[in-house]
C-alpha positions in Angstrom: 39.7 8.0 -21.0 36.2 8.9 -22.6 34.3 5.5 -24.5 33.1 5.7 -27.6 29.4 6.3 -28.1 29.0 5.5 -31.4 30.9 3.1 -33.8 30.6 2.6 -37.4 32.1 0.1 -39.6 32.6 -0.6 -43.0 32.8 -4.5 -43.8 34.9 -5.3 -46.3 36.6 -8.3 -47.8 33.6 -11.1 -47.2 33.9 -11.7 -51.0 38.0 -12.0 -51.3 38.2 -13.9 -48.3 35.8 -16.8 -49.5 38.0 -16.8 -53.0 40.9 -16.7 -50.6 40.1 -19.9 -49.3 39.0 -21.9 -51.9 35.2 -21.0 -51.5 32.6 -18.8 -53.3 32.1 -14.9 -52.6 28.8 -16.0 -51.2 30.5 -17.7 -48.6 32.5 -15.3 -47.2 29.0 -13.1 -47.1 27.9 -16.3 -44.9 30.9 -16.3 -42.6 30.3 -12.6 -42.2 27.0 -13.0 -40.3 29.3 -14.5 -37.3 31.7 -11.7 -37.3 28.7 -9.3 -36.6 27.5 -11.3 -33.8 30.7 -11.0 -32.5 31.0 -7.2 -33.1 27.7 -6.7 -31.7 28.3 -8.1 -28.4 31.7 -6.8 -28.2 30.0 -3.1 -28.5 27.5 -4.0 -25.8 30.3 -5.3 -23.2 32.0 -2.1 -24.1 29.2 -0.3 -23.3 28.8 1.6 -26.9 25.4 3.0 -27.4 25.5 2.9 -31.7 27.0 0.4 -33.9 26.2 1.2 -37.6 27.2 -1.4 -40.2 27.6 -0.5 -43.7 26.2 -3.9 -45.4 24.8 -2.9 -48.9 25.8 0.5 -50.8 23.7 2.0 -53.7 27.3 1.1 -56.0 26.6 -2.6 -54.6 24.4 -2.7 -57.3 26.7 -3.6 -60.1 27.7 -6.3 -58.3 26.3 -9.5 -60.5 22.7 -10.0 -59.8 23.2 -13.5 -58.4 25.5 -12.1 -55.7 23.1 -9.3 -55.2 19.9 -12.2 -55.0 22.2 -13.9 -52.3 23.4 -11.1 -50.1 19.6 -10.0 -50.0 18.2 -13.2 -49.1 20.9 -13.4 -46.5 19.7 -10.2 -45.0 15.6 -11.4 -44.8 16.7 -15.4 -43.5 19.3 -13.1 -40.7 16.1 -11.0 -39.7 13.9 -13.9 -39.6 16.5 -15.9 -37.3 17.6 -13.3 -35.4 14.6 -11.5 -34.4 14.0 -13.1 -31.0 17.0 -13.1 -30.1 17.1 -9.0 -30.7 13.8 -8.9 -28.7 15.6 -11.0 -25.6 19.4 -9.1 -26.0 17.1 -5.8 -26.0 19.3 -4.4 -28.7 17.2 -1.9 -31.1 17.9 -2.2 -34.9 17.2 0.7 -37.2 17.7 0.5 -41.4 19.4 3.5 -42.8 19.1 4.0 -46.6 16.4 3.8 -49.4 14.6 1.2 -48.6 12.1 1.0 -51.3 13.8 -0.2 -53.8 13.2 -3.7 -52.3 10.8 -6.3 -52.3 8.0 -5.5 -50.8 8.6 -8.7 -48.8 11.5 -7.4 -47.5 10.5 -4.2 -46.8 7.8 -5.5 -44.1 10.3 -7.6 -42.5 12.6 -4.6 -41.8 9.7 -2.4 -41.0 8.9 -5.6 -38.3 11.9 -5.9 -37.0 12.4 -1.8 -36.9 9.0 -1.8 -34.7 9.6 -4.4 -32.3 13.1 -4.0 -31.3 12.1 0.3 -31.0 12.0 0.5 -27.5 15.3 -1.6 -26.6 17.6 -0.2 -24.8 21.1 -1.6 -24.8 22.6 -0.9 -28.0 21.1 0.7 -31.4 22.3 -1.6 -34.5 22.4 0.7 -37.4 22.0 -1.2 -40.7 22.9 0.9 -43.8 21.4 -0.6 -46.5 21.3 0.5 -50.1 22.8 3.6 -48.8 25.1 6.3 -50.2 26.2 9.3 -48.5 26.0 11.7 -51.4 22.1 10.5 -52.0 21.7 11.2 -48.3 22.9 14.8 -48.8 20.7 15.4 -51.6 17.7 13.9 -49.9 18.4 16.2 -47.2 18.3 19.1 -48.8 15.8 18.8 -51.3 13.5 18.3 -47.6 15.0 21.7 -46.8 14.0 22.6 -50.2 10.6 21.2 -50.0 9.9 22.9 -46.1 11.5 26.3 -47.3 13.7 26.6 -44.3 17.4 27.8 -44.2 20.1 25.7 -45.5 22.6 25.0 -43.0 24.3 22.3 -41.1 21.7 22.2 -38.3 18.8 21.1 -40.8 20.7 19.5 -43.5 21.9 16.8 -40.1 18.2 17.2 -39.3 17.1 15.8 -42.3 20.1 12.8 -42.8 18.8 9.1 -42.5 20.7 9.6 -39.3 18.7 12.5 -37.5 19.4 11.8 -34.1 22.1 9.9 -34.1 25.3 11.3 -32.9 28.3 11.3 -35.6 30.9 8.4 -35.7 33.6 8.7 -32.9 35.2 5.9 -34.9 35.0 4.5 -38.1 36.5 1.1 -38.6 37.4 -0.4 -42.4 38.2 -4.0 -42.7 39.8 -5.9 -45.8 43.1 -3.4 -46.2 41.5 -1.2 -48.2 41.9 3.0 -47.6 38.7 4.7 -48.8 35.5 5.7 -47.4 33.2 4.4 -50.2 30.5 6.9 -50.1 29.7 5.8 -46.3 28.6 9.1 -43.7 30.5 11.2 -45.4 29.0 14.2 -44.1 29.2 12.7 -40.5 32.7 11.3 -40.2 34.3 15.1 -40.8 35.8 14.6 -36.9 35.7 10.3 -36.5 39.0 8.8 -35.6 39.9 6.3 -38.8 41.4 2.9 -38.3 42.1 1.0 -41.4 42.8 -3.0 -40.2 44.8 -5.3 -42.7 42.2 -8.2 -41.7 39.3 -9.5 -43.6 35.6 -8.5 -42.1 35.5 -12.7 -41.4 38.6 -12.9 -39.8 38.0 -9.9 -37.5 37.4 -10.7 -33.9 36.8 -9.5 -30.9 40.1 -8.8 -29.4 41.0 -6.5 -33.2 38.0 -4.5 -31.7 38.9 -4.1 -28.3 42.2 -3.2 -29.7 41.0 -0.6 -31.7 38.8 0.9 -28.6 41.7 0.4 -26.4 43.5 3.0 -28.9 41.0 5.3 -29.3 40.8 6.0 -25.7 44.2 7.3 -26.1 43.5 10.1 -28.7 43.1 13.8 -27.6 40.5 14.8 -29.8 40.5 18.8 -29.9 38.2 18.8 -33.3 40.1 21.5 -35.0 41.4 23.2 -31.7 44.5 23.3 -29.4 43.6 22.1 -26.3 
């Protein structure tokens, strides 16, 4: 039974699970925070190298710019509290995604938290953030484009947000929903898919383990026969 190396995970359902329960969208985003703690240890005790977290898509945008104000603010008071702990847990964080369209104020505290976790060793947290898979592509090649070197799969991965990074072995997607929302699309063409019924704040531990547990099971040929 091989582990997974690399896990990614689409969170979905923050916003319908606050409604669910009588609360506001921004809520559920709040709750969330917890279930990523969770997740993240669970990966480390698991002994998964990558965990990559889709938490804010270049769609995410249309959202209503309140709810876009809050989830960002979320994200710099989350780096702010959580940085020392990072530092002391050694786990490494790395943003994936265009950056730059954010505050400047925000860009230096992911670029901080980026530079001082770099060298930690027990887990790399992947935090895709106003990223879209089908801008990736495009980024990539217009690179290749720019370098005047073949286009083929070698460079265009080369030149992906994730460079370096090995490909999903599983992709996870909370809140019973069955689409990949413009997340890795290029990466996930062998990840084993679970879909869970559960909202991301009502997903624990033991749903993960689950899901690992499972995975161990699969023969994965990637397109062969044995």
């Amino acid at each position: 039974m091989t582990s997974p190396e690399h896990v990614a995970i689409i969170m979905d359902g923050n916003g319908r699970w606050g409604k669910k329960i009588n609360k506001s969208r921004n809520f559920g985003h709040k709750t969330g925070i917890k279930t990523i703690e969770r997740i993240v240890n669970a990966s480390i005790e698991n002994k998964i190298d990558y965990l990559t977290l889709y938490t804010f898509s270049t769609e995410n945008w249309k959202r209503p710019k309140v709810e876009v104000k809050f989830l960002l603010k979320l994200l710099e008071d989350y780096i702010d509290n959580k940085l020392n702990e990072f530092i002391k847990n050694k786990v490494k964080i790395k943003f994936i995604g265009d950056i730059y369209k954010f505050s400047k104020k925000l860009i230096n505290k992911i670029k901080k938290i980026e530079n001082l976790t770099s060298f930690n060793p027990k887990i790399q947290v992947n935090i895709a953030l106003n990223y879209g898979s089908r801008q990736e592509i495009i980024k990539s090649i217009k690179e290749i484009t720019k370098k005047s070197i073949a286009i083929n799969q070698k460079n265009i991965s080369k030149y992906l947000y994730t460079s370096k990074i090995p490909d999903p072995d599983i992709l996870i997607r909370t809140g019973n929903t069955f689409r990949l929302s413009n997340f890795l699309l290029w990466q996930l063409i062998y990840t084993e898919i679970f879909f869970e019924k559960k909202m991301w704040p009502d997903f624990n531990k033991n749903d993960f383990n689950k899901i690992i547990r499972k995975y161990k099971k699969i023969k994965r040929t990637y397109g062969g026969l044995k």
